[in-house]
N, CA, C and O atoms as a CHARMM CRD file, in Angstrom:
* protein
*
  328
    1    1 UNK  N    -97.31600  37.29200  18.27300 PROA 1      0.00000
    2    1 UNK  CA   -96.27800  36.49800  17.64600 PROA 1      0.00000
    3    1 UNK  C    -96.67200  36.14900  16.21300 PROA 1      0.00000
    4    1 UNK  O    -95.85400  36.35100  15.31700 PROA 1      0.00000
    5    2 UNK  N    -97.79000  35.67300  15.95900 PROA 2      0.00000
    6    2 UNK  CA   -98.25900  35.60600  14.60600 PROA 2      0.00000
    7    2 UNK  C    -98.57100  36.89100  13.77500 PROA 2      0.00000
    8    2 UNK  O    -98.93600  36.69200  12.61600 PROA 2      0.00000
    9    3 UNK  N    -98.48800  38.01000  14.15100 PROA 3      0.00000
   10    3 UNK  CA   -98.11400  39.16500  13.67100 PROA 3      0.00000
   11    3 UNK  C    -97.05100  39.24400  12.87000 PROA 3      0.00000
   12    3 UNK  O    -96.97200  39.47900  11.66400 PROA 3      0.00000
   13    4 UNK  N    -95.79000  38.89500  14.13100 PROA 4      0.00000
   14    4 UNK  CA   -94.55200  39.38400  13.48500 PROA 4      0.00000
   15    4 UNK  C    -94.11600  38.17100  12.31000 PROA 4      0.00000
   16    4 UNK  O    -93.12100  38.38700  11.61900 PROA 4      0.00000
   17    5 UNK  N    -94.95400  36.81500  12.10900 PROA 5      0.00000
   18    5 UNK  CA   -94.28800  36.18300  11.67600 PROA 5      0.00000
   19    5 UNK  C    -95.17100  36.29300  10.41500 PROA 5      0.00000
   20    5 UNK  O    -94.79400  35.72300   9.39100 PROA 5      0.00000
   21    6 UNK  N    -95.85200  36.70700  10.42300 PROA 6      0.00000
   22    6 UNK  CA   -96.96200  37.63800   9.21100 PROA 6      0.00000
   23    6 UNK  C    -95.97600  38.20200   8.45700 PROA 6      0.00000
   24    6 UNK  O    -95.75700  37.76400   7.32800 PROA 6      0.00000
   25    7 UNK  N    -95.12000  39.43400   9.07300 PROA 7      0.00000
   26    7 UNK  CA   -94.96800  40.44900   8.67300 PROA 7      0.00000
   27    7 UNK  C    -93.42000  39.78400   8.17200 PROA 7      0.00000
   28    7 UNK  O    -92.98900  40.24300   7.11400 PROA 7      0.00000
   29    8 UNK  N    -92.67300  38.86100   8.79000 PROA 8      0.00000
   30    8 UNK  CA   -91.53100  38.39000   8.42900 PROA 8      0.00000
   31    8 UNK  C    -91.86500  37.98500   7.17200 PROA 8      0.00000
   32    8 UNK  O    -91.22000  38.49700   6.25700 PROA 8      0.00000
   33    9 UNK  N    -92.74700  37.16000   6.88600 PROA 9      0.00000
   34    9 UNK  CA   -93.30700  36.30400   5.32500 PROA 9      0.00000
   35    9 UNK  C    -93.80300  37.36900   4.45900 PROA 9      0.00000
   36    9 UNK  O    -93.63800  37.26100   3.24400 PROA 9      0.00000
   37   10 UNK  N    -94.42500  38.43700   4.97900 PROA 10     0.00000
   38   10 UNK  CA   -94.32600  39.76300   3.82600 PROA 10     0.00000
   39   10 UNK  C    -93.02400  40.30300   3.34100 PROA 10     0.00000
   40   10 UNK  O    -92.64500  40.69100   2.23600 PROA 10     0.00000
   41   11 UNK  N    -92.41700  40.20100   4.59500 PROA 11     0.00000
   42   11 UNK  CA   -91.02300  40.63600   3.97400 PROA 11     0.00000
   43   11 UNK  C    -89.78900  39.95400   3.39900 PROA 11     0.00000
   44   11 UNK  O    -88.75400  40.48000   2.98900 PROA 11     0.00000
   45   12 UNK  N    -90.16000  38.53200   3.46400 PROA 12     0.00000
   46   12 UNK  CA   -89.67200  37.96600   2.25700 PROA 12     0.00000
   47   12 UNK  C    -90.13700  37.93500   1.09900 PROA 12     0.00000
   48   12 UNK  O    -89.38900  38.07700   0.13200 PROA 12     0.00000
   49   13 UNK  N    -91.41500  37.75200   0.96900 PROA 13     0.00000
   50   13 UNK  CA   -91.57900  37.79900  -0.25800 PROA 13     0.00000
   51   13 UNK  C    -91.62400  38.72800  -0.69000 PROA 13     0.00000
   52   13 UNK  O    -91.77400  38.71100  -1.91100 PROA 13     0.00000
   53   14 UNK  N    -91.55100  39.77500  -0.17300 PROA 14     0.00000
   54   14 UNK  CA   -91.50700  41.18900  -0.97300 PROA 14     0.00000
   55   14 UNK  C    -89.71000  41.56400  -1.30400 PROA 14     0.00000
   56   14 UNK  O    -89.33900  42.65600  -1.73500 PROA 14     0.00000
   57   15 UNK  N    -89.07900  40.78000  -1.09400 PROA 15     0.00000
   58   15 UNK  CA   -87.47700  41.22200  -1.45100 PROA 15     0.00000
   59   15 UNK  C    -87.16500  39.75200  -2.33300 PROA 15     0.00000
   60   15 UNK  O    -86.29900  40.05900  -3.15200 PROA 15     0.00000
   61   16 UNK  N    -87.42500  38.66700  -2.45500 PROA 16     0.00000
   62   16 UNK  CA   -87.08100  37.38600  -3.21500 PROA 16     0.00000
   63   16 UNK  C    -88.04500  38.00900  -4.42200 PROA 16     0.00000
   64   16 UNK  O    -87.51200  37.52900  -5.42300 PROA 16     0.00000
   65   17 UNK  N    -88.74900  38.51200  -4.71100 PROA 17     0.00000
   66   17 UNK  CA   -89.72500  38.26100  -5.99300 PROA 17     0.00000
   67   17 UNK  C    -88.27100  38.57700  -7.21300 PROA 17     0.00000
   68   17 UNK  O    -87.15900  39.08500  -7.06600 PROA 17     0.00000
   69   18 UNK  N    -88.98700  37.99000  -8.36400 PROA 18     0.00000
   70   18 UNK  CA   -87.62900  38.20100  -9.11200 PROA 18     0.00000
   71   18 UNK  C    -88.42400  38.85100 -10.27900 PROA 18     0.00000
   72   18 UNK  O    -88.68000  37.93600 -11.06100 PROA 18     0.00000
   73   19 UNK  N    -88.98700  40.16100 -10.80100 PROA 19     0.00000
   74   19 UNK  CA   -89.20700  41.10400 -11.44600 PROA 19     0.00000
   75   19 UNK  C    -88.25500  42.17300 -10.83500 PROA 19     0.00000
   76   19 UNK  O    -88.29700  42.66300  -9.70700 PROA 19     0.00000
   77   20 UNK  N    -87.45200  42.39800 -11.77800 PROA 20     0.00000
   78   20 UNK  CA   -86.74000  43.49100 -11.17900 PROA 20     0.00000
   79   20 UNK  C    -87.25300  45.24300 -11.51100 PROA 20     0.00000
   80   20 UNK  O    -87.91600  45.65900 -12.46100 PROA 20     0.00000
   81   21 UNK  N    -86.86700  45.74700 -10.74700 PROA 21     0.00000
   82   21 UNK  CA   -87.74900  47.19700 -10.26100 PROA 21     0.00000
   83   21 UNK  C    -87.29500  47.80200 -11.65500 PROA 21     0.00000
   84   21 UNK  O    -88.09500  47.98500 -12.57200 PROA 21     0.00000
   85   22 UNK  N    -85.46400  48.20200 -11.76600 PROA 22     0.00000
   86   22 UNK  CA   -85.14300  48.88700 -13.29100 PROA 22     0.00000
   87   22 UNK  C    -84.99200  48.20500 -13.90900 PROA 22     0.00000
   88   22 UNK  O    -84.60300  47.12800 -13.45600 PROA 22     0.00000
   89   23 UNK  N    -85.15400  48.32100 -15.08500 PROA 23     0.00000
   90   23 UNK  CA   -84.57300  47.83500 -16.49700 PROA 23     0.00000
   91   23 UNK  C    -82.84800  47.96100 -16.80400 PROA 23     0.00000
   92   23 UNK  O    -82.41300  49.11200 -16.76600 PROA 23     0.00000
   93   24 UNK  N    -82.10800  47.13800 -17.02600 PROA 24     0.00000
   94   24 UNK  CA   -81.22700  46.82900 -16.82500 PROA 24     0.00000
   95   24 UNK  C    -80.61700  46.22600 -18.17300 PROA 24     0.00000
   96   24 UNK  O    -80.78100  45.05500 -18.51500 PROA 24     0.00000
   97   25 UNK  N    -79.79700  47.29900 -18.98500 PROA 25     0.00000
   98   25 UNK  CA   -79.59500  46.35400 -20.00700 PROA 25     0.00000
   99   25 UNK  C    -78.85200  45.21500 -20.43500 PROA 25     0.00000
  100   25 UNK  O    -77.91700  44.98500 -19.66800 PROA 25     0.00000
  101   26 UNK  N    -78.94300  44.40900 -21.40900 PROA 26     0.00000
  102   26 UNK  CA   -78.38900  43.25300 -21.18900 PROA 26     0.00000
  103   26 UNK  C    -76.97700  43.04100 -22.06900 PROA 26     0.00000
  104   26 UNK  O    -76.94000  43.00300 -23.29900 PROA 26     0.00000
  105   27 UNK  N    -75.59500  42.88400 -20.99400 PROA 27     0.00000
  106   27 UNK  CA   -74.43900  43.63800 -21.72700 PROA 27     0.00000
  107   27 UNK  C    -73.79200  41.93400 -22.28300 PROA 27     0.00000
  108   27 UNK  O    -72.67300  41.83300 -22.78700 PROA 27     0.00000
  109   28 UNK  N    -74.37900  41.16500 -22.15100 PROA 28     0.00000
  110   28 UNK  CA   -73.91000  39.91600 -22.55500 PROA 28     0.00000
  111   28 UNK  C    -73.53500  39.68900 -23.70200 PROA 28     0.00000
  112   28 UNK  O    -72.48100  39.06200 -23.81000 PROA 28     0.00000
  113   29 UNK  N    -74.26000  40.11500 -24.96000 PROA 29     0.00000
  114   29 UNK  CA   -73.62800  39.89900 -26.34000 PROA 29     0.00000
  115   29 UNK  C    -72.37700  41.11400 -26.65400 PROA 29     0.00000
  116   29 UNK  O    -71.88200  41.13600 -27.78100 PROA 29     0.00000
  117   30 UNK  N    -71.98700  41.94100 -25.77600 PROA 30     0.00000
  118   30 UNK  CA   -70.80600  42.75700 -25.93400 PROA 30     0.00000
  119   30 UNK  C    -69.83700  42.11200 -25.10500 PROA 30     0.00000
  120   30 UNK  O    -68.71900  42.10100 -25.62000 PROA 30     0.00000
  121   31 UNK  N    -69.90900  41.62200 -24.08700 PROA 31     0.00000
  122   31 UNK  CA   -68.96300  40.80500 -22.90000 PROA 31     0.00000
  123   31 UNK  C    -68.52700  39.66100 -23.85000 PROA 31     0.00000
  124   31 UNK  O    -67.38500  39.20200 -23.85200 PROA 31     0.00000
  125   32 UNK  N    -69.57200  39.22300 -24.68900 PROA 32     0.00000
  126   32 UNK  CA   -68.89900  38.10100 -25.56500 PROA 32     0.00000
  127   32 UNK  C    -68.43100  38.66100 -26.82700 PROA 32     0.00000
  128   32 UNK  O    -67.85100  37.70000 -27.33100 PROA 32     0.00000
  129   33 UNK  N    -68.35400  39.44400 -27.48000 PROA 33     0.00000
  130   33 UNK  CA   -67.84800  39.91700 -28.62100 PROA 33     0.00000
  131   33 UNK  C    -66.10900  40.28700 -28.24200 PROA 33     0.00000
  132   33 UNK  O    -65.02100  40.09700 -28.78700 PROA 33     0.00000
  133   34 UNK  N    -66.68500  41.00300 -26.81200 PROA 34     0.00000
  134   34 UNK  CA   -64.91000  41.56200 -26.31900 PROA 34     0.00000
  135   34 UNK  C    -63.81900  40.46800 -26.18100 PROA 34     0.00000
  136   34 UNK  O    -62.68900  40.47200 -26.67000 PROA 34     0.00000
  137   35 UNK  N    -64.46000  39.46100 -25.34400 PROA 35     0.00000
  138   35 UNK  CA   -63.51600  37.93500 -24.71000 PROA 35     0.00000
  139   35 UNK  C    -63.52200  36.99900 -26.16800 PROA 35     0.00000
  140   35 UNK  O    -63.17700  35.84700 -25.90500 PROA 35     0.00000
  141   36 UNK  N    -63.73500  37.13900 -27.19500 PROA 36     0.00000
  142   36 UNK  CA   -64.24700  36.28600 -28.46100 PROA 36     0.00000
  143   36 UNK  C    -62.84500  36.92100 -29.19000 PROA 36     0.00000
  144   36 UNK  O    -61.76400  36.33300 -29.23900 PROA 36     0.00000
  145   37 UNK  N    -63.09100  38.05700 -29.65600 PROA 37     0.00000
  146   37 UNK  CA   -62.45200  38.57900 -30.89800 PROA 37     0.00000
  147   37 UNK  C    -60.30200  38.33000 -30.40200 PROA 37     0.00000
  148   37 UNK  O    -59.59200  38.51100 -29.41300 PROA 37     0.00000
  149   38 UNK  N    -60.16700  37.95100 -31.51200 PROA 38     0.00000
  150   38 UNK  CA   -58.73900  37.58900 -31.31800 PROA 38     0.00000
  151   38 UNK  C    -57.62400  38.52600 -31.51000 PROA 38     0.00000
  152   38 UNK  O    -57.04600  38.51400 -32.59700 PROA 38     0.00000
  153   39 UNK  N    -57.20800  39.43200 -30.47600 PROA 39     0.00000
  154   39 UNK  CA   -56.68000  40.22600 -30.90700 PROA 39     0.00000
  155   39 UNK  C    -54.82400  39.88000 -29.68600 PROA 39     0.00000
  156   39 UNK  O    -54.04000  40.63000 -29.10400 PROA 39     0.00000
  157   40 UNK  N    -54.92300  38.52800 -29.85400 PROA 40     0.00000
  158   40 UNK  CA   -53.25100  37.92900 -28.87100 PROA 40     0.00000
  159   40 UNK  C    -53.40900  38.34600 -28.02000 PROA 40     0.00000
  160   40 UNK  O    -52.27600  38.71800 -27.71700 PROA 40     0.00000
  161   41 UNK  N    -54.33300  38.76500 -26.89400 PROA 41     0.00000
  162   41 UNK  CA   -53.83800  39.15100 -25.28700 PROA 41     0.00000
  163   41 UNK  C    -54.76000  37.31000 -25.09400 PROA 41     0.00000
  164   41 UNK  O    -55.26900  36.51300 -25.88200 PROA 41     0.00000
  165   42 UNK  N    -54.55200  37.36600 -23.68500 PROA 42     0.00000
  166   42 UNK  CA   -54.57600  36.28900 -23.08800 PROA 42     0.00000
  167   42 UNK  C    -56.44200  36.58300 -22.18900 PROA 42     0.00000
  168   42 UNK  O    -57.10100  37.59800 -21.96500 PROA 42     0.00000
  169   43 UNK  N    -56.67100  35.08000 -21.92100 PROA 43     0.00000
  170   43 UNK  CA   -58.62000  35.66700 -21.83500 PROA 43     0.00000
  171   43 UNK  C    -58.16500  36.53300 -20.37500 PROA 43     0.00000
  172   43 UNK  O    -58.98100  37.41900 -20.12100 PROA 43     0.00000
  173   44 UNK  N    -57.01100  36.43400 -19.37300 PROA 44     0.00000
  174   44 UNK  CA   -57.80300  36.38500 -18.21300 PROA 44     0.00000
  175   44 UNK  C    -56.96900  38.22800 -17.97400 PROA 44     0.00000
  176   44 UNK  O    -56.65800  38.79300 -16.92600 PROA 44     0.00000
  177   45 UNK  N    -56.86500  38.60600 -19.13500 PROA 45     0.00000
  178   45 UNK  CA   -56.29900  40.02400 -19.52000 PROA 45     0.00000
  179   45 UNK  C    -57.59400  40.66400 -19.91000 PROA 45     0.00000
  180   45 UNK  O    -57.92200  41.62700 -19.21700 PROA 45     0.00000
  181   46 UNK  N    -58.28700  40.36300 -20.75300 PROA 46     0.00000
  182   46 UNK  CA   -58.97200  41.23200 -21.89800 PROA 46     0.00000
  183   46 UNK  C    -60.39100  41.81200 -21.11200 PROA 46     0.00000
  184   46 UNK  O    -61.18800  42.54900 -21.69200 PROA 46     0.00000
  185   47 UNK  N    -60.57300  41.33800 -19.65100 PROA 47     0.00000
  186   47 UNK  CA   -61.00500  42.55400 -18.97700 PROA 47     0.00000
  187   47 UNK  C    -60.91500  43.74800 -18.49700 PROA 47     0.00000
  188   47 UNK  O    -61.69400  44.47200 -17.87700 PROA 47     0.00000
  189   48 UNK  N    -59.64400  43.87400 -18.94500 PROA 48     0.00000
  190   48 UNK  CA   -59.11800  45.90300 -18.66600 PROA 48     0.00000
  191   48 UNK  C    -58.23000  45.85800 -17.50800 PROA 48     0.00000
  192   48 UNK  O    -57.78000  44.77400 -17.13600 PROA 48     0.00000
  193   49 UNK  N    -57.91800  47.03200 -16.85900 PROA 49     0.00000
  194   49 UNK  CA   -56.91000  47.39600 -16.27000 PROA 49     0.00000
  195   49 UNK  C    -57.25300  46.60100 -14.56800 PROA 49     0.00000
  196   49 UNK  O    -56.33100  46.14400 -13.89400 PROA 49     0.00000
  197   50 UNK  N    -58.67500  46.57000 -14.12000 PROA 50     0.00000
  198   50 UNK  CA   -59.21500  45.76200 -13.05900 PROA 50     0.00000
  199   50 UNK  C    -58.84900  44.27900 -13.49800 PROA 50     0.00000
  200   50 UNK  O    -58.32900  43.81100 -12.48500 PROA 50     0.00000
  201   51 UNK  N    -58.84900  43.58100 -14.19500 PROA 51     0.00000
  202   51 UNK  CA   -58.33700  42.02200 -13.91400 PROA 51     0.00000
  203   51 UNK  C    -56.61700  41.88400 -14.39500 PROA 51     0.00000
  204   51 UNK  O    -56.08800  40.78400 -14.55100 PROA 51     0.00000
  205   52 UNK  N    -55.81400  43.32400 -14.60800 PROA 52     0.00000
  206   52 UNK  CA   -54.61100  43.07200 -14.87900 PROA 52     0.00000
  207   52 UNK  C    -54.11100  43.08200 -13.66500 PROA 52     0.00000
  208   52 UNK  O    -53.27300  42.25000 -13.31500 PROA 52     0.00000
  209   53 UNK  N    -54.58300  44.05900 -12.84600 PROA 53     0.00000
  210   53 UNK  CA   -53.92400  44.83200 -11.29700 PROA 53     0.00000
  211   53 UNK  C    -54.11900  43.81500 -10.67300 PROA 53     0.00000
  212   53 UNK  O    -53.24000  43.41000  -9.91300 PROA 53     0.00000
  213   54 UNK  N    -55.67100  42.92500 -10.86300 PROA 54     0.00000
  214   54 UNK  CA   -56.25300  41.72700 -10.03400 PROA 54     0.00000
  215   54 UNK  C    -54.89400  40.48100 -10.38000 PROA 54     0.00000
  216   54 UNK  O    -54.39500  39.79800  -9.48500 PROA 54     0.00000
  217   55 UNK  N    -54.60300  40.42800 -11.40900 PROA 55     0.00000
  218   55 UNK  CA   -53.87900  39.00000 -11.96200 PROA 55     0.00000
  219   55 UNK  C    -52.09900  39.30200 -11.44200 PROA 55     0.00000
  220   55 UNK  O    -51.33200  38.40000 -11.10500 PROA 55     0.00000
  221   56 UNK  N    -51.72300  40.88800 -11.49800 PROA 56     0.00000
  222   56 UNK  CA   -50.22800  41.06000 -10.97300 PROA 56     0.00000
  223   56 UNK  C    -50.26200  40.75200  -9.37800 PROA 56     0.00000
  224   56 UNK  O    -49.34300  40.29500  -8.69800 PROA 56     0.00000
  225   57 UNK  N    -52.11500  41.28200  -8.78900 PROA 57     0.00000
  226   57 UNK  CA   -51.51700  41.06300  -7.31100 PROA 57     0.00000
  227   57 UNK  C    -51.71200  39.54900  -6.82400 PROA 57     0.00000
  228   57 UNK  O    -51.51900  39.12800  -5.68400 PROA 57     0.00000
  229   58 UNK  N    -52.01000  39.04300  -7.61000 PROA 58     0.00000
  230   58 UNK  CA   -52.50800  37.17500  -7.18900 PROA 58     0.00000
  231   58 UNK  C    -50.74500  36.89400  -7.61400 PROA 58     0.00000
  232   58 UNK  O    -49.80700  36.70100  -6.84000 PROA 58     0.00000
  233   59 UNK  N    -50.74500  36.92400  -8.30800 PROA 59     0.00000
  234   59 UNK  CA   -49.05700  36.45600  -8.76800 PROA 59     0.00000
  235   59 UNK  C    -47.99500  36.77200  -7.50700 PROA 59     0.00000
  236   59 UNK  O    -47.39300  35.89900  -6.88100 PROA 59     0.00000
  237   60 UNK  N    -47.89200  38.39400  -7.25000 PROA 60     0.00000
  238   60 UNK  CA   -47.05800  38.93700  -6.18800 PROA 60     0.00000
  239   60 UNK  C    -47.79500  38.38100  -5.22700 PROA 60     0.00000
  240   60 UNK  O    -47.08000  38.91200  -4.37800 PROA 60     0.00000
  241   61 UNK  N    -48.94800  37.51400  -4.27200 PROA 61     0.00000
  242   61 UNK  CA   -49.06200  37.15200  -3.52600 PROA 61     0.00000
  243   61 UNK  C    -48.02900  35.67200  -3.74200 PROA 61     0.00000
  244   61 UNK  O    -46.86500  35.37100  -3.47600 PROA 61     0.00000
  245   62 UNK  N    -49.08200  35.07500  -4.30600 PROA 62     0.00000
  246   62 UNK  CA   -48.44700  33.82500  -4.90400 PROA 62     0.00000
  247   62 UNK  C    -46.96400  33.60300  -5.29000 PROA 62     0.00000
  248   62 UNK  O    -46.69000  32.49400  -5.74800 PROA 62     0.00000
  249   63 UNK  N    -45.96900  34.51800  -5.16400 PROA 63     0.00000
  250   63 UNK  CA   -44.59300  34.40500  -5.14600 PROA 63     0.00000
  251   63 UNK  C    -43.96400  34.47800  -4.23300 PROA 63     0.00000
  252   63 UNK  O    -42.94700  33.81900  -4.01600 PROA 63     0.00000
  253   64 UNK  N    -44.65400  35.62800  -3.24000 PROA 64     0.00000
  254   64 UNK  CA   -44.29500  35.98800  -1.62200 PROA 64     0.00000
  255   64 UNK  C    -44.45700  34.52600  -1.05500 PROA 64     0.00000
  256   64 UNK  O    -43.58300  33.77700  -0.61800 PROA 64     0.00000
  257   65 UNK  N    -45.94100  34.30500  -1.19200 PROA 65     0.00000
  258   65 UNK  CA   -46.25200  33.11100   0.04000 PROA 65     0.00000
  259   65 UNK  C    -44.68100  32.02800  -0.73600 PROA 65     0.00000
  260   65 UNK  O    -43.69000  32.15300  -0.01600 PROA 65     0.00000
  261   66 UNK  N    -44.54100  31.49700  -1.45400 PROA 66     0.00000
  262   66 UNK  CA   -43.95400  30.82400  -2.20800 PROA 66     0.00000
  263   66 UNK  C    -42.35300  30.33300  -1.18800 PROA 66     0.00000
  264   66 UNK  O    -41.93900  29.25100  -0.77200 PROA 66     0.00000
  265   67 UNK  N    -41.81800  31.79000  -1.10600 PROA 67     0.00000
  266   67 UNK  CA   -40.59800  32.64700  -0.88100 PROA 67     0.00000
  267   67 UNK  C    -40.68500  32.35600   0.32800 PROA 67     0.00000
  268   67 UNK  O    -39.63700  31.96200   0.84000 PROA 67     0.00000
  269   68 UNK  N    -41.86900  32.43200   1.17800 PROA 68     0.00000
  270   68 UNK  CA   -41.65400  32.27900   2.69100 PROA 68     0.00000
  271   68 UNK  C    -41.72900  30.77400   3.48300 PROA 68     0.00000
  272   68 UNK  O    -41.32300  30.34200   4.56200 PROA 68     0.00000
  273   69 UNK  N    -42.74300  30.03500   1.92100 PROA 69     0.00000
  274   69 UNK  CA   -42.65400  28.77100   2.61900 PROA 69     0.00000
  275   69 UNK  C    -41.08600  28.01300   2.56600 PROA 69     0.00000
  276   69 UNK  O    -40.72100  27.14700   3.36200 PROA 69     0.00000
  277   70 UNK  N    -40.38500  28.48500   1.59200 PROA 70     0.00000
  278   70 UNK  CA   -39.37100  27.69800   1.11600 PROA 70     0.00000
  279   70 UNK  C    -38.56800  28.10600   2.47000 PROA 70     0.00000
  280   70 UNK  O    -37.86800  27.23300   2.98200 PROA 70     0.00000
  281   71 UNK  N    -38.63300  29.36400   3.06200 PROA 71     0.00000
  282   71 UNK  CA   -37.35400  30.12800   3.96900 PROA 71     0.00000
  283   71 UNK  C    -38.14800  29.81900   5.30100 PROA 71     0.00000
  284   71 UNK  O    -37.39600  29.75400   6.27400 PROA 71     0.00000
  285   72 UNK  N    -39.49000  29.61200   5.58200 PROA 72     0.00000
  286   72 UNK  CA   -39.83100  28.57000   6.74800 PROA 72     0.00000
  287   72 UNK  C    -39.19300  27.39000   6.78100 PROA 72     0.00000
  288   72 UNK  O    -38.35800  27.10600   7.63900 PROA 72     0.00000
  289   73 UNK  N    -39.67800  26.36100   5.51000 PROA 73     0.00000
  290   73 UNK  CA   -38.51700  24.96200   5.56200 PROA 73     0.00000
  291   73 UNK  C    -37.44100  24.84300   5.77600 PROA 73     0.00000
  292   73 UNK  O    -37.12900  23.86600   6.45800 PROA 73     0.00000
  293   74 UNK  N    -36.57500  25.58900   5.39500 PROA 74     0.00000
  294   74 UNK  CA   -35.18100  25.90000   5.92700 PROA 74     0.00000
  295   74 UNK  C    -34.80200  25.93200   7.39400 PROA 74     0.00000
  296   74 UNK  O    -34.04200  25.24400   8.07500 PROA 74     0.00000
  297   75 UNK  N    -35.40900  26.72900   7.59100 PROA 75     0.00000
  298   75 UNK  CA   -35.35800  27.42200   9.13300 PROA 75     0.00000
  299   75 UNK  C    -35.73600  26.05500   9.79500 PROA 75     0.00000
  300   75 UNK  O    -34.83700  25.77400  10.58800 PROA 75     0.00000
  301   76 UNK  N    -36.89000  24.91400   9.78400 PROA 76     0.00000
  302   76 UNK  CA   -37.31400  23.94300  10.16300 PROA 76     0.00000
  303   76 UNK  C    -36.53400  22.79400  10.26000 PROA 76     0.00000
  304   76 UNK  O    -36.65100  22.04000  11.22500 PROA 76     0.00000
  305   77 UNK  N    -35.57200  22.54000   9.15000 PROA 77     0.00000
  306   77 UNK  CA   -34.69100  21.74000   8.89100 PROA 77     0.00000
  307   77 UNK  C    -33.64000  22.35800   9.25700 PROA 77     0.00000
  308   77 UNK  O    -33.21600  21.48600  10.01600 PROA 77     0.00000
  309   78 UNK  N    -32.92300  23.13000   9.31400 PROA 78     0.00000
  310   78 UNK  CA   -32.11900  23.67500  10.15100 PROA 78     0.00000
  311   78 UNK  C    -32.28400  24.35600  11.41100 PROA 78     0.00000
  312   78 UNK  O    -32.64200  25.51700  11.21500 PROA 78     0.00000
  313   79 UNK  N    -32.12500  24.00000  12.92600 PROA 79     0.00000
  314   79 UNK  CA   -32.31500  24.84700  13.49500 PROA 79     0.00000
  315   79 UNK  C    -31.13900  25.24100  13.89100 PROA 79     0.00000
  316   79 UNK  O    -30.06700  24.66700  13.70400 PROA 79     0.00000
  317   80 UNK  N    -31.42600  26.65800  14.68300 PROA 80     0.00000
  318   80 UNK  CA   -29.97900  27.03000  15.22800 PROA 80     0.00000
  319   80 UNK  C    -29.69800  26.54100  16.23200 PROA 80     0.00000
  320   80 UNK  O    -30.52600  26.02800  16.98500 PROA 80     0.00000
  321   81 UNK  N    -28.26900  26.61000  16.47900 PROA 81     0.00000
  322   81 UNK  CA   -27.56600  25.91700  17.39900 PROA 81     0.00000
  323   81 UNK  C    -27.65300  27.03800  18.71600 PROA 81     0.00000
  324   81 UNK  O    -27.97300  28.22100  18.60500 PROA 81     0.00000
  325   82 UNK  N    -27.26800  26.31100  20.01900 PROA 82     0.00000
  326   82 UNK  CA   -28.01600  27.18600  20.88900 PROA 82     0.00000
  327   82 UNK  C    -26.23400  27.65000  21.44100 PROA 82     0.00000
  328   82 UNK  O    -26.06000  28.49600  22.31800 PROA 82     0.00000
């Protein structure tokens, strides 16, 4: 049992250490040059075609749910007659 719990504490610390294995470059002063420079789109646009598709389908959720709560209430406050 003190084996495995040996080998558990090797194997954390061998995956938490924080030197990372590749080199990885650091894209932060371009991520801020892009979201910075003023060119009239809106911030939560100027990540590309992935946060436009992301922002139309939050909206088309967010209009559906909207649409169904209003036509649940209805239905709630009105029921049908039997």
């Amino acid at each position: 049992m003190f084996r495995q719990l040996m080998g558990l504490r090797h194997l954390s610390n061998r995956t938490l250490t924080t030197s990372a294995r590749k080199q990885v470059d650091n894209k932060i002063k371009e991520k801020q040059k892009l979201f910075q420079e003023d060119n009239g789109m809106p911030i939560h646009l100027k990540g590309g075609v992935k946060d436009a598709v992301l922002y139309r389908a939050t909206m088309a959720l967010t209009v559906f749910g909207s649409a169904f709560v209003v036509y649940e209430l209805f239905g709630a406050a009105m029921p049908k007659k039997p």
